[in-house]
N, C-alpha and C positions, 0 to 999 in steps of 0.2 A: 504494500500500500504506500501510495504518494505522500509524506507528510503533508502534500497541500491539501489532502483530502480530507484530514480532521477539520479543518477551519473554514471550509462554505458556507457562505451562508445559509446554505441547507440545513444544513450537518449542524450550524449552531443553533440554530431552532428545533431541529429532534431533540437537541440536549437540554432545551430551555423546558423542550417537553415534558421529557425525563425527571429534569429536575421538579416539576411542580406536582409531580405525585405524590411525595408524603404529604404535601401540605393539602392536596387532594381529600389522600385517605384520611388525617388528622380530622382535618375539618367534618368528614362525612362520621368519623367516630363520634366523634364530637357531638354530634346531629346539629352542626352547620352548616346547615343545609341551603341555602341563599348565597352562601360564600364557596362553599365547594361548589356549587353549579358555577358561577362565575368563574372560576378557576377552570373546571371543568369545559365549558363554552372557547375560552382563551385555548389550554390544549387542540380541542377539536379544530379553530379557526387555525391554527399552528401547524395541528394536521391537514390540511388543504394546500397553507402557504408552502411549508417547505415542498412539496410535491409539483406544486406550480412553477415555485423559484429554481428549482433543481433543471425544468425542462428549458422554463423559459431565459434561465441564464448560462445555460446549456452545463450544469453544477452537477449532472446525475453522479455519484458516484459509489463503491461498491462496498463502503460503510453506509451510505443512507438506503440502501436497498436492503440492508438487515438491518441495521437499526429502526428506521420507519414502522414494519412490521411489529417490531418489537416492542416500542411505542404503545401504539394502537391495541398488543396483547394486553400490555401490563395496567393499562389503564380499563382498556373494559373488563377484564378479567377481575381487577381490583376494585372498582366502583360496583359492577354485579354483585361480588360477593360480600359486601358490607351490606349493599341493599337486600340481597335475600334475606342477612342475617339479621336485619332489622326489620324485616317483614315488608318491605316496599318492592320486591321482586321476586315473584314466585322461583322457590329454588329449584322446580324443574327445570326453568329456564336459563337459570346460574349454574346451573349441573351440565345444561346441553350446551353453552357455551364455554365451558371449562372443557368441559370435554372435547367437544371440535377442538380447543386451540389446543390441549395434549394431544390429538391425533396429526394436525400437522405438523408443531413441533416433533412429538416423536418419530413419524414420517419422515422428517427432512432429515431427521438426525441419523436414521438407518439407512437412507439413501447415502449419504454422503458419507456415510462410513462404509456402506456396501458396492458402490456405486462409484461415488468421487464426489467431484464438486458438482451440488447442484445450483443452475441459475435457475431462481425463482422470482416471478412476474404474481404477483396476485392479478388473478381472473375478475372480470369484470362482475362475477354473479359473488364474488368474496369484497370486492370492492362494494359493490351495494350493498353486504348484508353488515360490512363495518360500517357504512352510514346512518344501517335503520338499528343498528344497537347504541349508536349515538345518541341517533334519537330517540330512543325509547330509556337510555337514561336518563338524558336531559328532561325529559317529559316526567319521569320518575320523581326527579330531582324537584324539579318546577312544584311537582304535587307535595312532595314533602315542604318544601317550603310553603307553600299554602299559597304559589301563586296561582296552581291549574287546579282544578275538580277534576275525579276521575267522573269517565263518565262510557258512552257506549264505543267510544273509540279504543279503550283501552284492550278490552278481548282483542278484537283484530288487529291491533298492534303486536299486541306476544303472539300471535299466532303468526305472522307474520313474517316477524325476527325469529320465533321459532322456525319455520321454515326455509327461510336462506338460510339460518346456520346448519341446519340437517344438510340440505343440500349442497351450501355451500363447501363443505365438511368431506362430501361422498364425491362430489369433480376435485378436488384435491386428490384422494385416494385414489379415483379414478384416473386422471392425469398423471400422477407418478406412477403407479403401476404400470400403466400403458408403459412408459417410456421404459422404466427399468426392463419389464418383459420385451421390448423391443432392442433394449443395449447388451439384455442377455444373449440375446439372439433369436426371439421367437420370429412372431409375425415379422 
């Protein structure tokens, strides 16, 4: 790796990322909940720009293409899991989202030990289902602070983000299999 590739502006923004998750989860321990969303919303807006800035200042580099992802885990995985434990997010749906993202991490992780290096592209149907778990915290969040009412939108939202992470979850599995069985030598 380039040392100039730690310091993009990309790349400083994943890190600014990064860094605002304790203050995230404290907050959400906390049940400050008006202040972690806001924290929260800044992350998300962070995750847009660096992704933008990377193409559009032509910055992509092959720290912000795992770190990005990584981002995007540690905070939905960690905002889910406070909220299930606090009762603002049904834990079947903090259990199916834990679990897709142990299935592609550990996926990537057997590929690239069985395999070699994998380059991974998040798919556009894994791409949309990190924006509707986005939003389906922030929407969380908003009700715990008391600025949204739940109301009849809220079923079809988890069912929803329940559904791109199921799916999203099995074209992962899907896609790597393929390729592996194809660099084994099948089809």
């Amino acid at each position: 790796m380039h040392p100039g590739e730690l310091l993009t502006l990309p790349n400083l923004i994943t890190y600014a990322r990064l860094a605002l998750l304790p203050a995230i989860f404290w907050l959400l321990l906390e049940r400050e909940y008006a202040r972690a969303l806001a924290l929260l919303f800044v992350a998300a807006l962070g995750d847009a720009l660096d992704g933008w800035l990377a193409r559009k200042l032509n910055q992509a580099t092959r720290l912000g293409t795992l770190l990005d992802p990584v981002a995007d885990k540690l905070t939905v995985v960690g905002v889910a899991l406070i909220l299930a434990l606090q009762g603002w997010l049904p834990a079947w749906l903090a259990g199916a989202i834990v679990l897709r993202d142990v299935v592609i991490v550990g996926g990537a992780a057997a590929y690239r030990l069985l395999r070699g290096r994998l380059d991974m592209a998040p798919t556009l149907l894994s791409k949309l289902n990190t924006a509707l778990e986005f939003l389906l915290l922030v929407a969380l969040l908003a009700m715990a602070a008391g600025w949204l009412g739940a109301g009849a939108w809220l079923p079809p939202l988890l069912a929803i983000v329940l559904a791109t992470v199921v799916a999203s979850g099995m074209q992962y599995v899907w896609l790597w299999g393929r390729k592996a069985w194809r660099e084994k030598g099948g089809m």
